[in-house]
LOBA-490693 format. One record per residue (C-alpha): chain; x, y, z. Coordinates in steps of 0.25 Angstrom, whole numbers, plus 5000, padded with zeros to 4 digits. Example, Ala and Ser with C-alpha at 12.3 -4.5 7.8 and 13.67 -1.06 7.14 Angstrom:
BEGIN
{vexke "A", {5049, 4982, 5031}},
{vexke "A", {5055, 4996, 5029}},
***
This chain:
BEGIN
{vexke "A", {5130, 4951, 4988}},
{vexke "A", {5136, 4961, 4978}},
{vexke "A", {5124, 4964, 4972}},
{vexke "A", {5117, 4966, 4986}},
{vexke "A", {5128, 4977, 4988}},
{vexke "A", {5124, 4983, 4974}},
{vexke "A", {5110, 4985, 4977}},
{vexke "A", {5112, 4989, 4991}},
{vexke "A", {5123, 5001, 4984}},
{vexke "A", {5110, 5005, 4975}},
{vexke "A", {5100, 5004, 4985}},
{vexke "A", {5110, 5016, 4994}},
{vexke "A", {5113, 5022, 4982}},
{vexke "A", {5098, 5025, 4979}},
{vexke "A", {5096, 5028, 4992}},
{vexke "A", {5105, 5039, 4991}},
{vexke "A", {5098, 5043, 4978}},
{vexke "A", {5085, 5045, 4984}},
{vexke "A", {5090, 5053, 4996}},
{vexke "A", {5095, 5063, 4989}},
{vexke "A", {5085, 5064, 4978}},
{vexke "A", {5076, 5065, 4990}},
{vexke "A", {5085, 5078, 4997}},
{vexke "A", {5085, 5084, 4984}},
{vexke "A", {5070, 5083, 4981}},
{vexke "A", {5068, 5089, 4997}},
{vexke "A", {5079, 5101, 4995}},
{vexke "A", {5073, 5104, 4980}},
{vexke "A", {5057, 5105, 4986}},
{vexke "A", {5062, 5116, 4997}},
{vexke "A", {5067, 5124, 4987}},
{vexke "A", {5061, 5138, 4983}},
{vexke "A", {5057, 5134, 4966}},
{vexke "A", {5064, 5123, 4966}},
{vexke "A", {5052, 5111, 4966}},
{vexke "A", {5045, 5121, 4956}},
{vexke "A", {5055, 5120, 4947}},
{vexke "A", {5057, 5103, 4949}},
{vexke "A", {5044, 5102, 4949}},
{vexke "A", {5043, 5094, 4962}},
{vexke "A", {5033, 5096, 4973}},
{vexke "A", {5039, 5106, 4984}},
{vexke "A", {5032, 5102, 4997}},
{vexke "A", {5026, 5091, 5004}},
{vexke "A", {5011, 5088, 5008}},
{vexke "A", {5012, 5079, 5021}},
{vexke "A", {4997, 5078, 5022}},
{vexke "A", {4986, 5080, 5011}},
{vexke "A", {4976, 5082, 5021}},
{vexke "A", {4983, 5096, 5027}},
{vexke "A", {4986, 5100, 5013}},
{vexke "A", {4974, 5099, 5008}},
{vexke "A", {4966, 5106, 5019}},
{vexke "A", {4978, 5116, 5021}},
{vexke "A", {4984, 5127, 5011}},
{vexke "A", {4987, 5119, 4996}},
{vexke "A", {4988, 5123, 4983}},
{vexke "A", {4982, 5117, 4970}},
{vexke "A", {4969, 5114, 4963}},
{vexke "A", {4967, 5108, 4952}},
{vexke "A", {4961, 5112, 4937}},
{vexke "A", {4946, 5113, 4945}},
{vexke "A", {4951, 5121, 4956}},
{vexke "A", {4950, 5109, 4964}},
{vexke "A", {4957, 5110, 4978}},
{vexke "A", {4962, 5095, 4984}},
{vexke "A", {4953, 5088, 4995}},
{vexke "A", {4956, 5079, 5006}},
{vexke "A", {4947, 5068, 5011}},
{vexke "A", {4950, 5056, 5023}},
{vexke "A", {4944, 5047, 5027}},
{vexke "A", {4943, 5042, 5041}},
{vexke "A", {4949, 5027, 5043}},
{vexke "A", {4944, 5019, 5055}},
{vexke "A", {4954, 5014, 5064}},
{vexke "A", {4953, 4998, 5066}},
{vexke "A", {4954, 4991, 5080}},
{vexke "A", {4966, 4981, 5081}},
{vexke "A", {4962, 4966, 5081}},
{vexke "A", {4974, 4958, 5077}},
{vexke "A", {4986, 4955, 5084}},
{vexke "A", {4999, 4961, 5080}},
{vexke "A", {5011, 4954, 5071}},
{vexke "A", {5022, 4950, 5080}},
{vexke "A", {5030, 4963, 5081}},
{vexke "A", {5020, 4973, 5073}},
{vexke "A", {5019, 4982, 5089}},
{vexke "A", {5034, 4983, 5087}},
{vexke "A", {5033, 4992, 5075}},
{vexke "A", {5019, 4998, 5075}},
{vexke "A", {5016, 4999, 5092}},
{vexke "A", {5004, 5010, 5085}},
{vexke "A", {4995, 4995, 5082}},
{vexke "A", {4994, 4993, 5096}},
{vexke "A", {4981, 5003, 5096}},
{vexke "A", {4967, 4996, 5098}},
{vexke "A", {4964, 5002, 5084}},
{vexke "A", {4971, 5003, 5070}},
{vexke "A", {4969, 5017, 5065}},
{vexke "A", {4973, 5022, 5049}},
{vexke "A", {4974, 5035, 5042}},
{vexke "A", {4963, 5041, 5037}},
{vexke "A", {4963, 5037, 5021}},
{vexke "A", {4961, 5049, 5012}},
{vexke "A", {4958, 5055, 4998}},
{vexke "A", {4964, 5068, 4994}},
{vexke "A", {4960, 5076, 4980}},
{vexke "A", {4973, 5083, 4974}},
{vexke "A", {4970, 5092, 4962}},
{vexke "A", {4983, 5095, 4952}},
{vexke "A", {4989, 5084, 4961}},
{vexke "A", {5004, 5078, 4954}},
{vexke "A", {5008, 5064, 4956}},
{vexke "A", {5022, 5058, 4955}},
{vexke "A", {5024, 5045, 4950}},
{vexke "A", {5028, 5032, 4952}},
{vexke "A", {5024, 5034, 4965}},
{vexke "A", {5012, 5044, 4966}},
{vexke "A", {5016, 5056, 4976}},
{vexke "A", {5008, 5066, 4973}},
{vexke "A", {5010, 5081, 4974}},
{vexke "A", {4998, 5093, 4974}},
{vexke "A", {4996, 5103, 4967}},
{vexke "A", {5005, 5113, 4976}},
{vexke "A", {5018, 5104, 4975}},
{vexke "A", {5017, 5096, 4987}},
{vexke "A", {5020, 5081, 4990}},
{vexke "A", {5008, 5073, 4995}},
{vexke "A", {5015, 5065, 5006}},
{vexke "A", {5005, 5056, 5007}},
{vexke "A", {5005, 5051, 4993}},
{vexke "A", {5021, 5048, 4994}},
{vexke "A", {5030, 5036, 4999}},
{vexke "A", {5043, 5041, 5009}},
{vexke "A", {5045, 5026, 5013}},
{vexke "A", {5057, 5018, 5010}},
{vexke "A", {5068, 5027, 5001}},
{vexke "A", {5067, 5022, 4989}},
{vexke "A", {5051, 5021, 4990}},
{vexke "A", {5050, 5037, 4992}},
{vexke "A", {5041, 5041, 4982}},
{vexke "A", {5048, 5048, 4970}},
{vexke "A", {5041, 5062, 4973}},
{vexke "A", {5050, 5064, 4984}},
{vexke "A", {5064, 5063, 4975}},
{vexke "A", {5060, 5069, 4962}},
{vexke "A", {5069, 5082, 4962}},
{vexke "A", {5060, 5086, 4948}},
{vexke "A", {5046, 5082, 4942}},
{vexke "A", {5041, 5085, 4929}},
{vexke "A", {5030, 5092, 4926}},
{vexke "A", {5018, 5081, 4930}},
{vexke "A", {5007, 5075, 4920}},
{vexke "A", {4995, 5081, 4920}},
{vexke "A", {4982, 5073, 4922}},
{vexke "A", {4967, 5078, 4920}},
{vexke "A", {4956, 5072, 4931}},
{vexke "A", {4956, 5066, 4943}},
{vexke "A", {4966, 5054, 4949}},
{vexke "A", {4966, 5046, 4961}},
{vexke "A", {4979, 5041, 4966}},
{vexke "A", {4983, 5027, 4971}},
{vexke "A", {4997, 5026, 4968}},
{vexke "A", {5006, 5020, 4979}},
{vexke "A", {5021, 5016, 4981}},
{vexke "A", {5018, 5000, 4985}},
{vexke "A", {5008, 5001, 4975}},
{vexke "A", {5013, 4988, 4967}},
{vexke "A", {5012, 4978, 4979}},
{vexke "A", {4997, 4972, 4982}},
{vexke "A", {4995, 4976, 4996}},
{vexke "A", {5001, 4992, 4994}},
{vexke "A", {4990, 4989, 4982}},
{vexke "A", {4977, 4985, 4990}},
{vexke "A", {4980, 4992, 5004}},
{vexke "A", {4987, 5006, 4999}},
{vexke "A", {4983, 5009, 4986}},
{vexke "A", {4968, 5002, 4981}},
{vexke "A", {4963, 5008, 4995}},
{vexke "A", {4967, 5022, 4991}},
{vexke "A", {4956, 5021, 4982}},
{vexke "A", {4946, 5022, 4993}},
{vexke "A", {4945, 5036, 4991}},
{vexke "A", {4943, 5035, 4974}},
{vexke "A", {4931, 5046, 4971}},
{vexke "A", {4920, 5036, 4964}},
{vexke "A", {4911, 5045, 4962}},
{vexke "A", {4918, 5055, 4954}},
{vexke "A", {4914, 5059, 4940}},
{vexke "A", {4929, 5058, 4936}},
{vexke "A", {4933, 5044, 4941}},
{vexke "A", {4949, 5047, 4945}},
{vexke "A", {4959, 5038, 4936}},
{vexke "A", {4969, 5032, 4946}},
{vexke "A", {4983, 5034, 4948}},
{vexke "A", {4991, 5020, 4951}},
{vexke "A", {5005, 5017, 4951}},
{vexke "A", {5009, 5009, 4939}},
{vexke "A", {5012, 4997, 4935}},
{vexke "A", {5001, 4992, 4941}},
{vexke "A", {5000, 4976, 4942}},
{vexke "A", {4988, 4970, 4935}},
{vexke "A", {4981, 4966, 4950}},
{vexke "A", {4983, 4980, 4952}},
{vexke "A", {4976, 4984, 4942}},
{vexke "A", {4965, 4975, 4943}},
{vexke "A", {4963, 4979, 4958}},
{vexke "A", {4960, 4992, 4951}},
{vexke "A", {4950, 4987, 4941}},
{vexke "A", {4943, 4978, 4954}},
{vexke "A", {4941, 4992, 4960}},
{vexke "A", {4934, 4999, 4947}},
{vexke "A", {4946, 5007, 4941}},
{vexke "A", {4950, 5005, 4925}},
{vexke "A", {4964, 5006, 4919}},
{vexke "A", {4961, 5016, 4913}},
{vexke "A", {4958, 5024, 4926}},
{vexke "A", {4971, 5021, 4932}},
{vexke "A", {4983, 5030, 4930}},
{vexke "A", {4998, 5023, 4933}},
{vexke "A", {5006, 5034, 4939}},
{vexke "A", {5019, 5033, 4932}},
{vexke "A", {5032, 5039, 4936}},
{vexke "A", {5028, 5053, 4930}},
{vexke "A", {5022, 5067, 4938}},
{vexke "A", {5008, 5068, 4936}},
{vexke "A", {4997, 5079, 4939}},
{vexke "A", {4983, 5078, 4942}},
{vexke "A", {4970, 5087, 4941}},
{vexke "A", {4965, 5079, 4952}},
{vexke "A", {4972, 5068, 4960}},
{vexke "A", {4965, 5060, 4969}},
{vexke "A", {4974, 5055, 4983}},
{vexke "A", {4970, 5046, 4991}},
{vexke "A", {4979, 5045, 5005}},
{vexke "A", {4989, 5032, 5005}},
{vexke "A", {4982, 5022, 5015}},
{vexke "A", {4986, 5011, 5019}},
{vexke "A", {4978, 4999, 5027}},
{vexke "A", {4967, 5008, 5032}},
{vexke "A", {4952, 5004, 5033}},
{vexke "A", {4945, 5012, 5026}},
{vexke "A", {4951, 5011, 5013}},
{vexke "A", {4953, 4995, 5017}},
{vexke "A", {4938, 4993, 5017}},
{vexke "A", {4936, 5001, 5005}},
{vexke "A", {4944, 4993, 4998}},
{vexke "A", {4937, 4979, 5001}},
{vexke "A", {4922, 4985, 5000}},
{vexke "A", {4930, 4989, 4986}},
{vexke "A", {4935, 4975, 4982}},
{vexke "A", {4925, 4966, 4990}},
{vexke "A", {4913, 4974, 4988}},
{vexke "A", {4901, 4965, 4996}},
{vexke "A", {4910, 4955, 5000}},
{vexke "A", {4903, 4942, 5007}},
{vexke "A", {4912, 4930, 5004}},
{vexke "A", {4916, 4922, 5017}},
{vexke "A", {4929, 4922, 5020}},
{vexke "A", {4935, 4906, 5019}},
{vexke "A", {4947, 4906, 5013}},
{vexke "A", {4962, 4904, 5019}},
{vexke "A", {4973, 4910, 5012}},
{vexke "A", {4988, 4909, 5012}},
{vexke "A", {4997, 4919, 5004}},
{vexke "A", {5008, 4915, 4999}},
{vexke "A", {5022, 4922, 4993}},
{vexke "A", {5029, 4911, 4987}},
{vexke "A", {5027, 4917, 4974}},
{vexke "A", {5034, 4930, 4981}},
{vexke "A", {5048, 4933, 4982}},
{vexke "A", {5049, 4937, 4994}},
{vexke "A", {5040, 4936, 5009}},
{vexke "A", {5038, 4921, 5007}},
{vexke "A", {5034, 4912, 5016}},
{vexke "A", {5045, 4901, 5011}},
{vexke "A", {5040, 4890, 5022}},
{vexke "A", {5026, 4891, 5015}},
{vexke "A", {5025, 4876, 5011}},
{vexke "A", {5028, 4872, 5024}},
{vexke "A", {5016, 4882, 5030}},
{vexke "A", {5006, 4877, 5018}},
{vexke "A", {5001, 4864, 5025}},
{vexke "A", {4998, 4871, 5037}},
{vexke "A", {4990, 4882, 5027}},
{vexke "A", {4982, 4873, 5021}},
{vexke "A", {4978, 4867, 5033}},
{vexke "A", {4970, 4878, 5036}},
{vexke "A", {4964, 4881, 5023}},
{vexke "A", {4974, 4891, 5017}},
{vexke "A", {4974, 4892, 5003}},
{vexke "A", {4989, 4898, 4998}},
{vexke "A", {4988, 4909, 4986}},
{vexke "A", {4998, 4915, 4977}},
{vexke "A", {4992, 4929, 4976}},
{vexke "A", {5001, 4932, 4964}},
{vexke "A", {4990, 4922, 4956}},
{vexke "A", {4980, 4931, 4962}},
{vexke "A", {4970, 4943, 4954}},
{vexke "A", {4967, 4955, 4961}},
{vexke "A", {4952, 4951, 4962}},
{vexke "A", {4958, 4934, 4966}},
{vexke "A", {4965, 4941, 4979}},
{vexke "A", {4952, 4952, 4983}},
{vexke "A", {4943, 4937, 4980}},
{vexke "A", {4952, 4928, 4987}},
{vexke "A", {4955, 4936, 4999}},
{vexke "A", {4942, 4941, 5002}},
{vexke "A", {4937, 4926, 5005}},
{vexke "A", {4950, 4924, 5017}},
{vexke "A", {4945, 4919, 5030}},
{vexke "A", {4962, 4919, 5031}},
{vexke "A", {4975, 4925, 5026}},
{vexke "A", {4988, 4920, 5027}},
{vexke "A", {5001, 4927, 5021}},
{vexke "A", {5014, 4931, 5024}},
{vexke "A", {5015, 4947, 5025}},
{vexke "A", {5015, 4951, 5011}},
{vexke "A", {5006, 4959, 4999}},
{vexke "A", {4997, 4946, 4998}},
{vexke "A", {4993, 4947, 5013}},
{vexke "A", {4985, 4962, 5007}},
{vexke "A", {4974, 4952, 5003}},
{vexke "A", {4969, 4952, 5016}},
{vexke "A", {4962, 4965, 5012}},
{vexke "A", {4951, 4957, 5004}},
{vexke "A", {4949, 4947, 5015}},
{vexke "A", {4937, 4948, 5024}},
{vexke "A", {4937, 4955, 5040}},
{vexke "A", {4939, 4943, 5047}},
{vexke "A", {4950, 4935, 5037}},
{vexke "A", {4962, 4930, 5047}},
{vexke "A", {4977, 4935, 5042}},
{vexke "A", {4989, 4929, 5045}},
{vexke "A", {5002, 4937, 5041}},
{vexke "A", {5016, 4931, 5038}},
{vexke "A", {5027, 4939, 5042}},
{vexke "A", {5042, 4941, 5045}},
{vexke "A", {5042, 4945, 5061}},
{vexke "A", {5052, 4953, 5058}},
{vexke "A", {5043, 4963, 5047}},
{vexke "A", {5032, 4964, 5055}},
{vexke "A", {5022, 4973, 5043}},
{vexke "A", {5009, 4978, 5049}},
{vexke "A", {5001, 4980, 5037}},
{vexke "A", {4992, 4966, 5035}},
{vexke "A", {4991, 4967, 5050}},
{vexke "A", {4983, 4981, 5049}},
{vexke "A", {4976, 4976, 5038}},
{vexke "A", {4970, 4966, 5046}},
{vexke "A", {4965, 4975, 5056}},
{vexke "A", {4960, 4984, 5045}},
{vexke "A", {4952, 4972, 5039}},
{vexke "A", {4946, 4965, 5051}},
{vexke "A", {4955, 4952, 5049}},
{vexke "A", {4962, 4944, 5058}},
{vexke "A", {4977, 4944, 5058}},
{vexke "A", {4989, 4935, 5064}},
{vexke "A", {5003, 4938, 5061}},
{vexke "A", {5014, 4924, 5058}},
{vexke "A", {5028, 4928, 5060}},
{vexke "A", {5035, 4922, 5048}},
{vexke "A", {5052, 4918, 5051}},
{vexke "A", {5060, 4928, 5042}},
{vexke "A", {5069, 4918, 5032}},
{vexke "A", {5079, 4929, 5029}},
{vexke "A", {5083, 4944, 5030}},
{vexke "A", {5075, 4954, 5021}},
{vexke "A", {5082, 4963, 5013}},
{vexke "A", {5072, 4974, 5014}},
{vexke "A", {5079, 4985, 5005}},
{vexke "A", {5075, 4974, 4993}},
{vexke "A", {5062, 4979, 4996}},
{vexke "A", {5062, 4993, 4996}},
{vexke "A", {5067, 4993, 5010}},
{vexke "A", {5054, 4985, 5017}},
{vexke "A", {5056, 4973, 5025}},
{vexke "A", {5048, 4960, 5026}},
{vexke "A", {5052, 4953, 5012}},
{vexke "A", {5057, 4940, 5017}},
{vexke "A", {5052, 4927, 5015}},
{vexke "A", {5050, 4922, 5029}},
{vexke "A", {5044, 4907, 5034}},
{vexke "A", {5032, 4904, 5045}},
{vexke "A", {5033, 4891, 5054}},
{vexke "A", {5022, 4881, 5051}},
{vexke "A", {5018, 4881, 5067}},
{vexke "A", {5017, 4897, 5068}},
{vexke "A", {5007, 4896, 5054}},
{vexke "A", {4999, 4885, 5061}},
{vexke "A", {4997, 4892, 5075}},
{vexke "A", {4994, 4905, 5067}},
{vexke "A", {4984, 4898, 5058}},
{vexke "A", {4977, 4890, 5070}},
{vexke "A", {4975, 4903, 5076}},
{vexke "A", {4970, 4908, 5066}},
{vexke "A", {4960, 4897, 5064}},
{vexke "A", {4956, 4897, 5077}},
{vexke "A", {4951, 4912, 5078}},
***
């Protein structure tokens, strides 16, 4: 009890911190010489797109001026029926078609990045908003209170970012930052290294090597303010189609396996978002041909084979479920969840990859102490009635 009321005294007492540092930063920009002298950026860019095509200043070594290129997305008609709940918080899914942002690519000469996180900030001073994290307080990206910077590191060539916040868990991995490599320039005669948080995890880096990249091409951003002839910056995308389907045709290249196999995932290995009654569920699983996988066992290259041959998927909500990106259109879901944290991202996934999915609402086993987790909700272990499984399961037999 007593070291609860410690931590929750640090966690206000940080809190406090950041705020102010926050203030300060803000009063310091608006000041006539003042960010000049600190070396911090003095303005904000709310969209690349108007900056580019507006009035900006900054070109690099070449006299090369930054460009801005999107890329239409389609929009995707609705075929799944809704998680218990999901209208309550998103009413906007109740449209007869999906629709995403269209994904982009934009060229920044003498372009600066700040680590850890990557923001980055042009030529003439400004934050790139759309390369920054402004979520949860103590997830704000750094950029946005450091009241002075050094003078950055300078770097010859050309780069191409893929740096994000989440960037350690598999599904923030595959969804948010492999896709952002859609727009990588190929065909260029200088091949751009990339910039990558760090540490990376050795499935990490072997994703990287799957997709044609050497070591010695990556840069690991460190916690150090860096300056670039050229930076290449793709938008921060999300689920979308476009860069979703790029992906696959990237890692499944001429795929023709017919889907057959059933597969539970299971978090027994995890700490936390278990599904404790899973023994009791396990006959019921077998019985309709589920194989149960320990993805922690599991190769980058074992989950992009294994997945890819799923006529089912079964999981509780949960970084494992992201596999349902290598499976086949077609490929039946079932999510686990807590009723009472409702998420909506495997759900769109679904619809964005042409697969079928049902929703099984687990029974919460105790509160969730979300400000363990960085302030998000949906941690704890929960437990699913054996009959629920088994009408959920026939159905989806059936169709």
């Amino acid at each position: 009890m007593l070291s609860r009321l410690i931590l929750r005294v640090k966690v206000f007492a940080y809190r406090l911190l950041f705020l102010l540092q926050t203030c300060l930063v803000r009063i310091a920009r608006v000041i006539p010489g003042v960010p000049r002298v600190l070396g911090i950026p003095d303005h904000e860019i709310p969209n690349l797109e108007t900056w580019v095509n507006g009035t900006h200043v900054g070109q690099n070594l070449t006299g090369d001026a930054p460009t801005f290129i999107s890329f239409a997305a389609r929009s995707v008609p609705r075929r799944n029926r809704f998680p218990a709940g999901l209208l309550d918080e998103r009413p906007e899914l109740q449209a007869a078609n999906l629709t995403f942002e269209d994904p982009f690519v934009a060229t920044l000469p003498s372009a600066c990045m700040l680590g850890p996180e990557g923001s980055v900030i042009s030529a003439d001073g400004g934050i790139v908003a759309q390369s920054t994290w402004t979520g949860a307080l103590f997830q704000r990206d750094r950029i946005y209170r450091s009241l002075r910077l050094p003078a950055p590191q300078f770097h010859a060539g050309s780069f191409y970012a893929i740096t994000n916040n989440f960037w350690n868990n598999y599904y923030h991995w595959v969804v948010e930052t492999l896709t952002r490599l859609f727009a990588y320039p190929e065909n260029n005669q200088e091949r751009p290294r990339l910039i990558v948080n760090s540490p990376l995890a050795a499935w990490q880096r072997e994703s990287l090597h799957l997709m044609g990249f050497r070591d010695d091409e990556l840069m690991l951003l460190d916690d150090g303010y860096h300056s670039f002839e050229t930076l290449y910056f793709p938008s921060h995308i999300g689920i979308n189609p476009l860069t979703l389907k790029w992906l696959r045709d990237k890692m499944l290249p001429g795929q023709t396996s017919q889907p057959s196999k059933r597969i539970y995932v299971t978090r027994r290995l995890a700490s936390r978002r278990r599904v404790l009654n899973e023994k009791e569920l396990e006959p019921l699983l077998l019985d309709h041909g589920f194989t149960f996988v320990d993805l922690e066992t599991f190769s980058f290259a074992d989950q992009i084979r294994t997945f890819s041959e799923a006529e089912m998927i079964v999981a509780i909500h949960g970084a494992g479920l992201t596999n349902m990106v290598w499976a086949p259109p077609g490929c039946k879901i079932m999510e686990i969840m807590d009723p009472n944290h409702v998420s909506i991202m495997y759900y769109v996934l679904s619809e964005v990859l042409g697969q079928t999915y049902w929703y099984c609402g687990g029974q919460p086993t105790g509160t969730t102490e979300a400000w363990r987790h960085g302030g998000a909700a949906n941690h704890g272990d929960i437990t699913v009635p054996v009959e629920l499984l088994r009408d959920i399961l026939s159905d989806m037999v059936a169709k």
